[in-house]
C-alpha positions in Angstrom: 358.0 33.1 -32.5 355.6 31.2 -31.2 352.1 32.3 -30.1 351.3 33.1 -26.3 348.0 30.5 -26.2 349.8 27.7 -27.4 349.8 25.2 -25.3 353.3 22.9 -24.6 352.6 19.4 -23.5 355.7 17.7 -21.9 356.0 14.3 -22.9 358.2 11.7 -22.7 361.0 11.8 -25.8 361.5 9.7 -28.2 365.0 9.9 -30.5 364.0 10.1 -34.5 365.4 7.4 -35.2 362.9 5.3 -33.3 360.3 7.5 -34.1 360.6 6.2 -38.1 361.4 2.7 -36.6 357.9 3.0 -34.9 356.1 4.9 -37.8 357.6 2.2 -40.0 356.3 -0.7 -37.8 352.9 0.1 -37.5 352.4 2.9 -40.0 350.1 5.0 -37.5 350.9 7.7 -35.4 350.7 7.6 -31.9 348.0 8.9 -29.1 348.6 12.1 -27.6 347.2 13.4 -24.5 345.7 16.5 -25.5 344.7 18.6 -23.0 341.2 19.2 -24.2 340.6 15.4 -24.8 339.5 15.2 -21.1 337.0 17.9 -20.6 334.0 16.7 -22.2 334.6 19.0 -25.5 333.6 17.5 -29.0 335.4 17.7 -32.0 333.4 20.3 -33.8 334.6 19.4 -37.6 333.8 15.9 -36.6 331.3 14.8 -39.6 332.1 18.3 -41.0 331.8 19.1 -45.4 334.6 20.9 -46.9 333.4 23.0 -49.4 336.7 24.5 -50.8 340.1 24.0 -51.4 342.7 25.9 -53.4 344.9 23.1 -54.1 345.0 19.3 -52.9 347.9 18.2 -55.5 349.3 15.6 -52.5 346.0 14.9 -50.5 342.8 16.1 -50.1 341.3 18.5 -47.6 339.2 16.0 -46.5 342.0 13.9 -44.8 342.3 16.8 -42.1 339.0 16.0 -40.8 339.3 12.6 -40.2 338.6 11.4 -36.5 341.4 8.5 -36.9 345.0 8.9 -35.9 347.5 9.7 -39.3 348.6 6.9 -41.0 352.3 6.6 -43.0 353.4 4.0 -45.6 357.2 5.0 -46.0 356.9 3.5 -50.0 353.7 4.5 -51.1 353.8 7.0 -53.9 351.2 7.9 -56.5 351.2 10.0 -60.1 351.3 13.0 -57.9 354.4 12.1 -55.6 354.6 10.7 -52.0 351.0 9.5 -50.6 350.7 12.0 -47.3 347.6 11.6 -44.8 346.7 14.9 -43.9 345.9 17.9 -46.6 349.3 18.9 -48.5 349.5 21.2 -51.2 351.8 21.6 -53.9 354.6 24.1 -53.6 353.2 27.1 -54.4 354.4 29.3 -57.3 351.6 31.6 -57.5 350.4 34.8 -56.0 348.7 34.2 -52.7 348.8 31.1 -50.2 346.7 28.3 -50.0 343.5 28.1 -48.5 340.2 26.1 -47.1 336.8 26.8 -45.9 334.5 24.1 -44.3 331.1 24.0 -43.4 330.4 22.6 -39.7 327.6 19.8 -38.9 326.3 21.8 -36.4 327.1 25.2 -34.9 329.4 25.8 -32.5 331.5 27.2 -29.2 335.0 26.8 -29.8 337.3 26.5 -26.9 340.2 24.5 -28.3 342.4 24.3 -31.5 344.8 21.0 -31.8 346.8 20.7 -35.4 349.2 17.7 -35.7 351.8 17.8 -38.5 352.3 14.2 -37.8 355.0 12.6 -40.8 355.2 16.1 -42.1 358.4 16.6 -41.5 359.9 18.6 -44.3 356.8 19.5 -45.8 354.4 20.7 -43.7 352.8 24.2 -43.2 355.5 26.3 -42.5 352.5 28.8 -40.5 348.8 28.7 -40.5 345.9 31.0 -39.2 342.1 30.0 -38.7 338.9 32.0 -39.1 335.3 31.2 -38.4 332.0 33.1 -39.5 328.4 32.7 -39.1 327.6 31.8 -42.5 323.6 32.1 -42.5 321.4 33.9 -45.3 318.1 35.1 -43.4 316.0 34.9 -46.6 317.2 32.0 -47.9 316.9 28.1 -46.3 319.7 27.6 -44.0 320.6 23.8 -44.2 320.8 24.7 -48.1 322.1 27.5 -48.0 325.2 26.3 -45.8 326.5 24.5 -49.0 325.2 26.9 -51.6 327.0 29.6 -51.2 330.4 28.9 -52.2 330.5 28.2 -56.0 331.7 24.8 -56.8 331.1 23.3 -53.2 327.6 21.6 -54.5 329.6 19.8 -57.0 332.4 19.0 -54.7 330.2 17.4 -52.5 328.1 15.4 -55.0 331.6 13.6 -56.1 332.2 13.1 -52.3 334.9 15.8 -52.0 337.8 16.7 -53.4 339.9 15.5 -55.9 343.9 14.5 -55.6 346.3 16.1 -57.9 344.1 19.4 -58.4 344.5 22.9 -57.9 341.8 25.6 -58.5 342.4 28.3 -61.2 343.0 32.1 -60.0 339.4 32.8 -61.3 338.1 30.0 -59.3 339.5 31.3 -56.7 338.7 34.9 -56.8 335.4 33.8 -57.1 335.7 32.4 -54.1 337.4 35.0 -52.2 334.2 37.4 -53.2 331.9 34.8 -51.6 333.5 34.7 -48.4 334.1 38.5 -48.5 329.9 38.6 -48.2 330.7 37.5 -44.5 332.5 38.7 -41.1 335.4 36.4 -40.4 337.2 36.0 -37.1 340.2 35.3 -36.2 340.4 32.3 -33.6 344.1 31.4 -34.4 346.6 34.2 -35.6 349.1 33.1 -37.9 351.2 30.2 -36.3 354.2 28.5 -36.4 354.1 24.6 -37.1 357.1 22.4 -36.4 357.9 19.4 -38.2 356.1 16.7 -38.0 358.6 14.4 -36.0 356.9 12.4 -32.9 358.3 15.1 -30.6 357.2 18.0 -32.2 354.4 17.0 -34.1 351.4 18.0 -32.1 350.2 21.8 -31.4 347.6 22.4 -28.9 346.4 26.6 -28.7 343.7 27.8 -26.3 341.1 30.4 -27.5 340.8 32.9 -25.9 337.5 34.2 -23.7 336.6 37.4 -25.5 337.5 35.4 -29.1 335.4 32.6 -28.2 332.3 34.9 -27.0 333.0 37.1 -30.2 332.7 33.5 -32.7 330.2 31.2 -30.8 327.3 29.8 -33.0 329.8 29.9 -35.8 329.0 27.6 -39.0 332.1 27.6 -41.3 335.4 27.8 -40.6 338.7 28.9 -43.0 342.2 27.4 -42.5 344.8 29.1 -43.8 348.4 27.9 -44.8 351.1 30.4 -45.7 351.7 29.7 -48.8 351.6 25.9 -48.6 352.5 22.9 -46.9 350.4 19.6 -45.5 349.1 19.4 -41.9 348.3 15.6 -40.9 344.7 16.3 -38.6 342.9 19.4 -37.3 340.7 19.3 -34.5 338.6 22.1 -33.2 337.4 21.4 -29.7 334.2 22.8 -28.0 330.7 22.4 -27.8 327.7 22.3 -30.4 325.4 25.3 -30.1 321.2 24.3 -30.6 319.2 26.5 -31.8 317.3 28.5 -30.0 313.6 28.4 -29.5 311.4 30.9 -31.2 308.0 30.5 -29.4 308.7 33.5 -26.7 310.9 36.7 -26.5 313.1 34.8 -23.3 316.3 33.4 -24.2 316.9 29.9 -24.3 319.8 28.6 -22.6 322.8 26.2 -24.6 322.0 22.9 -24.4 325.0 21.5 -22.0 324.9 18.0 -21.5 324.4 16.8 -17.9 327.5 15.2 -17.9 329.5 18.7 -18.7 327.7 20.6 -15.7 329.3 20.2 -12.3 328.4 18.1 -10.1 329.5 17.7 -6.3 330.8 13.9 -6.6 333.8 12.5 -8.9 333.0 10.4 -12.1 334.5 7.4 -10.7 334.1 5.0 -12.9 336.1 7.7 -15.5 339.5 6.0 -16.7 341.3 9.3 -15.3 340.3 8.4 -11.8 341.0 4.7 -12.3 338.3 2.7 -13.3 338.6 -0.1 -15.6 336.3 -2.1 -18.0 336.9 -5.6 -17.1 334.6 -8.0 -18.9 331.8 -8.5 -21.1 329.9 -11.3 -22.8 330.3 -9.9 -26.3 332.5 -7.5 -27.7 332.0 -7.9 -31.7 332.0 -4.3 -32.0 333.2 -2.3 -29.3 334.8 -3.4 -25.7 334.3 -2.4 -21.9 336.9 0.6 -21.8 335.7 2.5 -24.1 332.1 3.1 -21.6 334.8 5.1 -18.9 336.4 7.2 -20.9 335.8 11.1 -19.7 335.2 12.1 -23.4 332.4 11.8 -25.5 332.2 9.4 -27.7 333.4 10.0 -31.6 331.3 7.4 -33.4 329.4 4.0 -32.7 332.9 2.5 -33.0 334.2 4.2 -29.7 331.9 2.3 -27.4 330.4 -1.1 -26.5 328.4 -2.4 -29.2 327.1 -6.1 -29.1 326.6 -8.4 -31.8 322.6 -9.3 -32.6 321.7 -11.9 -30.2 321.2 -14.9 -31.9 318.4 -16.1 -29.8 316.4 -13.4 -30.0 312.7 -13.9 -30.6 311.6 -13.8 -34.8 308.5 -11.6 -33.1 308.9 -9.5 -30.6 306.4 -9.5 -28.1 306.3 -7.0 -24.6 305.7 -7.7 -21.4 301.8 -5.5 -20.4 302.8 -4.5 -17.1 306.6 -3.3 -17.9 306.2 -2.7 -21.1 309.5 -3.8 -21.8 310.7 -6.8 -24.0 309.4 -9.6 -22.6 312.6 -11.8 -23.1 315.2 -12.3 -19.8 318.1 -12.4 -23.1 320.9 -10.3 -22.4 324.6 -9.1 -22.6 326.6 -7.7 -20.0 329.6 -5.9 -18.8 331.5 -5.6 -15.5 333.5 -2.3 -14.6 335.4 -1.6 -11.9 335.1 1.7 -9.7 338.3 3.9 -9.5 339.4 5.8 -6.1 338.5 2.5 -4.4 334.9 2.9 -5.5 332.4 4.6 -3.3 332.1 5.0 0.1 329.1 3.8 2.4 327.0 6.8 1.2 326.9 4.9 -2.0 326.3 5.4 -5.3 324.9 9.6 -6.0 324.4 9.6 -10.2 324.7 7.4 -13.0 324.3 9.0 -16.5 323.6 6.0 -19.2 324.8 8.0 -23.1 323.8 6.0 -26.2 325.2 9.0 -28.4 325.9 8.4 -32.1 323.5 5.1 -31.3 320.2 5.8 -33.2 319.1 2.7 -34.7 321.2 -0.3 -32.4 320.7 1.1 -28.5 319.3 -1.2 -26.1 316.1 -1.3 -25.3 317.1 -1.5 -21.7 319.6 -1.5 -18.9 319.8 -2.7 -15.8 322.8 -2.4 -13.2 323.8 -4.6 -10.5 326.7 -3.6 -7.9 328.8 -5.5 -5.2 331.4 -4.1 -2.9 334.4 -6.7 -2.8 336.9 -4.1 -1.0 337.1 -6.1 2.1 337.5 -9.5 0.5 340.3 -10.9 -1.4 338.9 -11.9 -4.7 340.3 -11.1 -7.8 339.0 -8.9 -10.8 338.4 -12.1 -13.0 336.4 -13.4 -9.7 334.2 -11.4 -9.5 333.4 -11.3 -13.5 332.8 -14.7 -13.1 330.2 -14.0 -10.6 326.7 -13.5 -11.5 324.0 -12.1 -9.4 321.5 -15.3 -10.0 324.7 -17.4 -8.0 324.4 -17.5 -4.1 328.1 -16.7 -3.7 329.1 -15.1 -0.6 332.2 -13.6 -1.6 330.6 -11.7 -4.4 327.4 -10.5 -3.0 325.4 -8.8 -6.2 322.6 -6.2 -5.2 320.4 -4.2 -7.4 321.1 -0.3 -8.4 319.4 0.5 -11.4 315.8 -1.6 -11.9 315.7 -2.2 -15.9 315.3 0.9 -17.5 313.6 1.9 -21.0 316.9 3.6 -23.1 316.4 6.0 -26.2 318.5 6.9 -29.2 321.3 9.1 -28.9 321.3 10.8 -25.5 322.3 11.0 -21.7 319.7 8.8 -19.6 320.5 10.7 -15.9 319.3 8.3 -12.9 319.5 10.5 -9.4 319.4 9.2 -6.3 317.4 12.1 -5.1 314.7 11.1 -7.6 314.4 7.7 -5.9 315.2 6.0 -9.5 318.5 4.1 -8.2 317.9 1.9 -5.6 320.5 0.4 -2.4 322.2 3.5 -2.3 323.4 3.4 1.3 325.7 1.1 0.1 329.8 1.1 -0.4 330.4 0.2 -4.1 333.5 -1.4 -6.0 332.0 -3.1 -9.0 329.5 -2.5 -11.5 327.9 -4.9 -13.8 325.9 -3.3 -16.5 323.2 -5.5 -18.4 321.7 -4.2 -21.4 318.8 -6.0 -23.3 318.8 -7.8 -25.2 321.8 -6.5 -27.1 322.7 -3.6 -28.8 325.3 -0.7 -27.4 326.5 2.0 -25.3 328.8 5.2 -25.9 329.6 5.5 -21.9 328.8 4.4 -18.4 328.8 7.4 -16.1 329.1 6.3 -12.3 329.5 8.8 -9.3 329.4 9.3 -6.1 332.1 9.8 -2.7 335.3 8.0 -3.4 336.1 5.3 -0.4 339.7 6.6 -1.5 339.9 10.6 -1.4 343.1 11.6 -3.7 344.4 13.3 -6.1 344.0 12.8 -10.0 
């Protein structure tokens, strides 16, 4: 049977015979809309350590971590047997099942569980459960202590993780069983059924419940369970990260929600989902347009627009004394294109400017320029072409965002109702976003009244 909370995402089929023709071809698995890929959730075991494995005879535990898609080379085989992407065990002929316990980069709030047995498809998991715990020692230091307390996870981590073709004696193990004993472990996922990992049964989506999730959140480990043993391709845990709370005054602090995840009374509509579209750019050496609209955050520097060095750039850089911003006019840009027909003549409401995961290569500014070409009949490549320095009446370019100072790894939030974004009585199609004098962006947030109201 299979459990009440998981979730059955109808997709287009695909016979298995041109599944393997298509896992032979490109050796990847395809993308799957998960349902909690659109609601501004990170992965939580994203950048996560695992600390503990019973056995990784076929792969290692690390592989179900991994932020790519699974990967499948029909012919590949090793001492150990068929190369599998994912964590696999060996086929168990001990007492017990096989087990794993990681420890999470930050704590968190789960609200989501996706597993994908992808090219598992006679040896995956037959069932699997997951538990989380709060982990944390009070007497001794916490960021150490994460780590420390599971014997053999220092070690394991100073050989960067686990090692193919092991398995852990039943002393090790007991061991470890007592160290996890020490702790209260919940129960986010009852034991499951997975299904083979075939294209159309591969991926399993569950929702956690309410009361689980206010029962587990600020959790720091989490145990996966497989019964006995099995591989699973990728495991992603969906939620939000949980800061810590202040301790400078008896009132609670609230979670830290990004701005982006809050409501707000006008769409995102430069968001993929409601149509936009990264069009152009002057440099893409590391990243390209589409990635600023999608709705999620971004997983890593490489899921964004990152520019390459600008070669120009001064060998001393000097600032201008009454901006105090780079005094250089050196630049790269990118053009996107409002979804829902862009915004109406109330104009642009919000626009949130995230450098996440960029720490050391944001900009040190942005600036945005807009144009409405609704009532012309110009193309997309048109108005790329355009620049607002040309006197071209077809595309008319007018300022929204002045250059603005940007910071490491954050949401910059520009309100209209804070008089930062300027011309916004005006309808808006296009955006062109200028960063100086190079560097990168995770996503471009735009919102306001769609000139088109519908449905997404």
């Amino acid at each position: 049977m299979l459990p009440n909370n998981l979730i059955v995402i109808t997709e287009a089929k695909t016979s298995h015979h041109e599944v393997q023709e298509l896992s032979a071809a490109s050796n990847i698995a395809p993308v799957h809309n998960s349902p909690f890929r659109n609601q501004n959730f990170t992965n939580l075991v994203s950048a996560s350590h695992v600390l503990l494995a019973t056995d990784e005879w076929f792969a290692r535990a690390e592989n179900l971590l991994q932020d790519s898609d699974p990967v499948f080379i029909p012919d590949l085989y090793c001492e150990q047997g068929k190369v599998m992407d994912g964590w696999e065990s060996r086929r168990r002929r001990m007492a017990g099942h096989d087990w794993c316990v990681i420890a999470l980069a930050q704590k968190g709030d789960v609200y989501g569980i996706e597993l994908d047995t992808a090219f598992f498809t006679g040896n995956q998991t037959p069932r699997v459960s997951i538990e989380v715990a709060n982990c944390y020692d009070e007497d001794k230091e916490e960021e150490e202590w994460k780590f420390t307390w599971m014997p053999g996870a220092v070690t394991r981590l100073a050989q960067s993780g686990g090692i193919q073709g092991t398995g852990m004696t039943s002393k090790q193990v007991d061991r470890a069983q007592a160290a996890c004993q020490k702790f209260s472990w919940t129960e986010i996922l009852p034991m499951s059924e997975l299904r083979p990992g075939y294209e159309e049964t591969r991926m399993h989506y569950f929702a956690v419940p309410e009361e689980v999730r206010m029962q587990t959140k600020g959790f720091t480990h989490v145990r996966v369970n497989y019964y006995p043993d099995g591989g699973v391709a990728r495991m992603r845990l969906w939620g939000h990260p949980v800061k810590e709370e202040a301790i400078v005054c008896d009132l609670p602090v609230e979670m830290d929600v990004p701005v982006s995840a809050r409501p707000y009374p006008h769409p995102e509509l430069s968001c993929d989902i409601n149509g936009g579209q990264g069009l152009s750019c002057s440099n893409k050496h590391f990243g390209v347009p589409s990635n600023l609209i999608s709705q999620c955050y971004g997983k890593d520097m490489g899921d964004g627009w990152e520019t390459a060095r600008h070669p120009a750039r001064p060998p001393v850089i000097i600032k201008d004394p009454k901006t105090n911003l780079v005094d250089s006019l050196l630049m790269d840009w990118s053009v996107l294109k409002l979804g829902m027909g862009g915004c109406n003549e109330t104009g642009v409401s919000r626009i949130i400017l995230d450098t996440k995961h960029f720490k050391g290569n944001f900009p040190e500014s942005v600036k945005i320029d807009a144009c409405d070409a609704s009532s012309t009949d110009i193309s997309d490549d048109m108005v790329c072409a355009a620049t607002p320095e040309m006197d071209d009446i077809r595309v008319s370019w007018f300022p929204l965002l002045h250059r603005s100072r940007m910071g490491p790894d954050r949401e910059h939030v520009f309100d209209r109702d804070s008089c930062e974004l300027v011309n916004t009585d005006q309808k808006v199609t296009h955006v062109r976003v200028s960063i100086y004098p190079d560097g990168g962006l995770s996503r471009v947030r735009i919102y306001g009244q769609p000139a088109e109201l519908r449905l997404v």
